[in-house]
TORZAVO-919439 format. One record per residue (C-alpha): residue in three letters; x negated, y, z. Coordinates in nm, 4 decimals. Example, Ala and Ser with C-alpha at 12.3 -4.5 7.8 and 13.67 -1.06 7.14 Angstrom:
! residues 2
<residuo = ALA&u = -1.2300&v = -0.4500&w = 0.7800>
<residuo = SER&u = -1.3670&v = -0.1060&w = 0.7140>
This chain:
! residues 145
<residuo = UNK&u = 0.0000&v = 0.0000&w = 0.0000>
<residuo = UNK&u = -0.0969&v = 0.3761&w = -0.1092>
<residuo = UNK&u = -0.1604&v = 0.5686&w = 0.2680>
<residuo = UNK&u = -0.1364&v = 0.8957&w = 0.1999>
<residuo = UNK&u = -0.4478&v = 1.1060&w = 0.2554>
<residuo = UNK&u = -0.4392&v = 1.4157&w = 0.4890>
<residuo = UNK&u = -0.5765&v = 1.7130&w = 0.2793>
<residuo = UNK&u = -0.6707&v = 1.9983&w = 0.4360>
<residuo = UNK&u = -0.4594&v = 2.3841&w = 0.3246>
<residuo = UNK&u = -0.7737&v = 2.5272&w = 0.2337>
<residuo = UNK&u = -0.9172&v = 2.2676&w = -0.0094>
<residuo = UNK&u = -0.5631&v = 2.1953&w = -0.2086>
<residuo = UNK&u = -0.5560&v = 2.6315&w = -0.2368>
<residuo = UNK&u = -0.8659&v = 2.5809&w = -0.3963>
<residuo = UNK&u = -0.8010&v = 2.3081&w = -0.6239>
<residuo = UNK&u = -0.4596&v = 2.5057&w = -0.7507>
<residuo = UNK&u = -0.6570&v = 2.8000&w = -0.7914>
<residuo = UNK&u = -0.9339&v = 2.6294&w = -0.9922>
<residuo = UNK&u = -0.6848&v = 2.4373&w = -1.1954>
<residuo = UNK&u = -0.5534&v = 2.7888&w = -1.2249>
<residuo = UNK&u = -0.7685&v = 2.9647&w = -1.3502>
<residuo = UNK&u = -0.9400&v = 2.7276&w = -1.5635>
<residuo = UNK&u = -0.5461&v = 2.7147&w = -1.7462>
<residuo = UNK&u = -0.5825&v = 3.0982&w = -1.7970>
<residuo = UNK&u = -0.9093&v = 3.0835&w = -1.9123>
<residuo = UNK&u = -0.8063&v = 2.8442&w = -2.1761>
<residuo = UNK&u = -0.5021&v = 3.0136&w = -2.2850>
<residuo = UNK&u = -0.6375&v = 3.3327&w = -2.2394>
<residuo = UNK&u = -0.9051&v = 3.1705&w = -2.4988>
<residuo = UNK&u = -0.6773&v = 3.0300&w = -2.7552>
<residuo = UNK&u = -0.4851&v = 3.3602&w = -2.7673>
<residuo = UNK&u = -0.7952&v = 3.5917&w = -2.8145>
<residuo = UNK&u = -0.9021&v = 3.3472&w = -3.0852>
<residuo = UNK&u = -0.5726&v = 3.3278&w = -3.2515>
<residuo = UNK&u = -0.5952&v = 3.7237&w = -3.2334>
<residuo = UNK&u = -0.9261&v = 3.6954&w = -3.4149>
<residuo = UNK&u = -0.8220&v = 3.4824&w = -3.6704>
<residuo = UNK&u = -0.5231&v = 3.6517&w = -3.7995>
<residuo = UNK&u = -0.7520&v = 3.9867&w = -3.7840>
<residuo = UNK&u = -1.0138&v = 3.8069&w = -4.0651>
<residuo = UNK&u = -0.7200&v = 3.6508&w = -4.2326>
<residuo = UNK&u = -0.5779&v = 4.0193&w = -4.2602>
<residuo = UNK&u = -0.9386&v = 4.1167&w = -4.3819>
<residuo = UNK&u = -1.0021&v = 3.8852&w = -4.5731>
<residuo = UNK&u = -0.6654&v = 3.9568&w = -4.7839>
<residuo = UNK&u = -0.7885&v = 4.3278&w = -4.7816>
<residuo = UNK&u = -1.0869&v = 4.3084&w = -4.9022>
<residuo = UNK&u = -0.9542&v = 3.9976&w = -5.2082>
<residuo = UNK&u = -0.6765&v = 4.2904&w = -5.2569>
<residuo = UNK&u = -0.9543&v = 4.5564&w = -5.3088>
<residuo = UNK&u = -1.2335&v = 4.3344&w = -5.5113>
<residuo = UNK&u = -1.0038&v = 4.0828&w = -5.7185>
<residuo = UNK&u = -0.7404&v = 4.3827&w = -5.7973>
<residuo = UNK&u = -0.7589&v = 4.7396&w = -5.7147>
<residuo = UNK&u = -1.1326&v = 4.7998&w = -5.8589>
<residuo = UNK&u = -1.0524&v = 4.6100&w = -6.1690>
<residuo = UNK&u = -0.7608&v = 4.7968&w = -6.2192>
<residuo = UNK&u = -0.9436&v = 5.1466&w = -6.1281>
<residuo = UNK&u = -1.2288&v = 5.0656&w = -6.3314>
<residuo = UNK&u = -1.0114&v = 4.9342&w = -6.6709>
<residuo = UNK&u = -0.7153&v = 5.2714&w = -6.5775>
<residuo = UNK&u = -1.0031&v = 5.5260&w = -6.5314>
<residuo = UNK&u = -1.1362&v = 5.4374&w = -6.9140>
<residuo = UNK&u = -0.9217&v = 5.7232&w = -7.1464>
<residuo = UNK&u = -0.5623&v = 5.7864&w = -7.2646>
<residuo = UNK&u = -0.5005&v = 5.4166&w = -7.3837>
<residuo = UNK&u = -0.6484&v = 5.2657&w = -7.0815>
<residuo = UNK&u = -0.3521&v = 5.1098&w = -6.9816>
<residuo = UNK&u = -0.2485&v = 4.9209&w = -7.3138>
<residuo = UNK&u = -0.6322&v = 4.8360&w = -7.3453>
<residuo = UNK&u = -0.5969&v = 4.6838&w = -6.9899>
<residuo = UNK&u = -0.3372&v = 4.4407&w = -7.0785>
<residuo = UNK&u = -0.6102&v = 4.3427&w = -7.3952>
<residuo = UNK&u = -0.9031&v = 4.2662&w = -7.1926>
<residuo = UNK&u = -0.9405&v = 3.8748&w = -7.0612>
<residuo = UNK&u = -1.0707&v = 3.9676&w = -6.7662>
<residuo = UNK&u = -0.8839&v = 4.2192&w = -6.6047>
<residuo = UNK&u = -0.5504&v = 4.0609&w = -6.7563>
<residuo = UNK&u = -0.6363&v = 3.7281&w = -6.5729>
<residuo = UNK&u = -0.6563&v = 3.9329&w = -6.2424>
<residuo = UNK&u = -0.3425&v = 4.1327&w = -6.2645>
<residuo = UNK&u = -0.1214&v = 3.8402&w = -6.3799>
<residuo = UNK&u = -0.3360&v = 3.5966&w = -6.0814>
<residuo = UNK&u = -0.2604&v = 3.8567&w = -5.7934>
<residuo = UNK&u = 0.0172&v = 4.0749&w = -5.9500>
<residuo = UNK&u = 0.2424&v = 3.9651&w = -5.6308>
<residuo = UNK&u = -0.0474&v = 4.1728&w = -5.3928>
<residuo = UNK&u = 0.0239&v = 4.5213&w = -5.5809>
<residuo = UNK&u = 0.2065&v = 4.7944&w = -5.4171>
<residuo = UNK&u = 0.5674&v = 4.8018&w = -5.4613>
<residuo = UNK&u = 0.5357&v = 5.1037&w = -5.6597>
<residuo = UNK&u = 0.2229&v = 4.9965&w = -5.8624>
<residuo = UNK&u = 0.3955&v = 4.7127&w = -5.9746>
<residuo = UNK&u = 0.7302&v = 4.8770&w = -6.0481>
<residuo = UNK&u = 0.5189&v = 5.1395&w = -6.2933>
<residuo = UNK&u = 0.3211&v = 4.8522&w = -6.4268>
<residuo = UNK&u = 0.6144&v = 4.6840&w = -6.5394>
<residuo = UNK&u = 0.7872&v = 4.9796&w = -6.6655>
<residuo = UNK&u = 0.4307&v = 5.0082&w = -6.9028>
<residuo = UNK&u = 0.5080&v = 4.6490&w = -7.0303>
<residuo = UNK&u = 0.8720&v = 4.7152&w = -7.1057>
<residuo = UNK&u = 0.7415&v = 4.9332&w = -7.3420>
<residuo = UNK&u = 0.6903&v = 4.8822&w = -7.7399>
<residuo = UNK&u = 0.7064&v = 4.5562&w = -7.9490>
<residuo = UNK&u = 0.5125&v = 4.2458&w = -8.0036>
<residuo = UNK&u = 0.3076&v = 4.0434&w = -7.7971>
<residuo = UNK&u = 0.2217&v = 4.2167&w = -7.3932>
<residuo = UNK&u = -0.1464&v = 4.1750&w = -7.4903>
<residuo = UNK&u = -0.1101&v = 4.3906&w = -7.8218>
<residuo = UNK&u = 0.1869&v = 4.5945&w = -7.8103>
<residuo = UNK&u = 0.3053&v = 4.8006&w = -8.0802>
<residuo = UNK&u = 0.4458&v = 5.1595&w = -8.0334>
<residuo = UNK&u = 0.6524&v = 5.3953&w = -8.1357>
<residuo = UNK&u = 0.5779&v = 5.7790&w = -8.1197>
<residuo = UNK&u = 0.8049&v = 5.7776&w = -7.8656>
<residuo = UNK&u = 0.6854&v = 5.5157&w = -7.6477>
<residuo = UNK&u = 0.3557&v = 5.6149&w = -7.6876>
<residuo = UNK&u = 0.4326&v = 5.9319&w = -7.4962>
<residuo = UNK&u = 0.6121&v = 5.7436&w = -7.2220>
<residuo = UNK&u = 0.2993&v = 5.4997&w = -7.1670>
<residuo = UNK&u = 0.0469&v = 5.8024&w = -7.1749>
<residuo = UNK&u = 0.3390&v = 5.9611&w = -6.9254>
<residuo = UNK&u = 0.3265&v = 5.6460&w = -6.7051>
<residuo = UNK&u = -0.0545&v = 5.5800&w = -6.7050>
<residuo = UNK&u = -0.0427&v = 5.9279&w = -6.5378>
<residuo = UNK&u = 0.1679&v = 5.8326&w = -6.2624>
<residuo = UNK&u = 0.0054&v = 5.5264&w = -6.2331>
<residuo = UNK&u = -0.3398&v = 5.6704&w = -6.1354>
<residuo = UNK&u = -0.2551&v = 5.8335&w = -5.8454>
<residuo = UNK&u = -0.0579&v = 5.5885&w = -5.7289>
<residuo = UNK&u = -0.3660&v = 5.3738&w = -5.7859>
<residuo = UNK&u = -0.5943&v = 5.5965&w = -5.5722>
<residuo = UNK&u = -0.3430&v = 5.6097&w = -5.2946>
<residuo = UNK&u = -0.3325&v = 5.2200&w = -5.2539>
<residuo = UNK&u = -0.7362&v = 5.1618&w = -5.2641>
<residuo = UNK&u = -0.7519&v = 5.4769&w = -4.9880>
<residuo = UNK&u = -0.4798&v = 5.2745&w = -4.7771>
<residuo = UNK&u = -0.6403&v = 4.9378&w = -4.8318>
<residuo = UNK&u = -0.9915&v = 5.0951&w = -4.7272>
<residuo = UNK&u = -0.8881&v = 5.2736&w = -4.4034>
<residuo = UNK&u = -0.7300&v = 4.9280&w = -4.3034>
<residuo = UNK&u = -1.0442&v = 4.7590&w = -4.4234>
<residuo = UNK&u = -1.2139&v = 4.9289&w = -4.1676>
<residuo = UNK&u = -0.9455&v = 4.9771&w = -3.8899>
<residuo = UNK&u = -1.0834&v = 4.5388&w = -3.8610>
């Protein structure tokens, strides 16, 4: 048969507050890590947002009066806007789309009318501020982590 032991007050305070505080410790741990995590995840989404997208886009938008129909030609920046198109702005994307609405033919090689021309030159203007604004934000909460 079990006899029960006679433990002193002191020594089971101590073992509760042991058992305690190695408990907080270990939450305290797993919630400062899952802190850190979704701060490099956040990051991380930044800075793919800012080198897979924004630059491309500044870089190909920043090229003349055309840029934007010349954009929507070239491979590489094409593959990026169609892979991450879903991390734009809300109003980027809206004016993007607007751009592609326009003319005839094929996205990659549109054809224009007079018209249309005007509105894409029209749009490519709205879109580069627009542009600017977003790679400002996305910097200042690159380095707010």
């Amino acid at each position: 048969m079990l006899e029960q032991f006679d433990v002193p007050d002191n020594v089971t305070a101590a073992i509760i507050g042991a058992l305690s505080a190695l408990l907080v410790t270990l939450i305290k741990d797993v919630i400062l890590e899952q802190i850190r995590r979704k701060r490099e995840s956040r990051k991380a989404l930044i800075d793919r947002k800012l080198t897979q997208l924004y630059s491309p886009l500044w870089v190909a938008l920043s090229g003349g009066p055309n840029a934007l129909g010349h954009m929507l030609a070239d491979d590489f920046v094409y593959e990026r806007l169609t892979a991450n198109f879903h991390l734009l702005s809300e109003p980027l994307k809206t004016l993007i789309e607007e751009f592609m609405q326009l003319g005839k033919g094929d996205v990659r090689n549109r054809q224009y009318s007079p018209k249309e021309a005007g509105e894409a030159f029209a749009l490519q203007g709205k879109i580069l501020p627009v542009l600017a604004s977003d790679i400002q934000g996305l910097r200042n909460q690159y380095e707010k982590y």
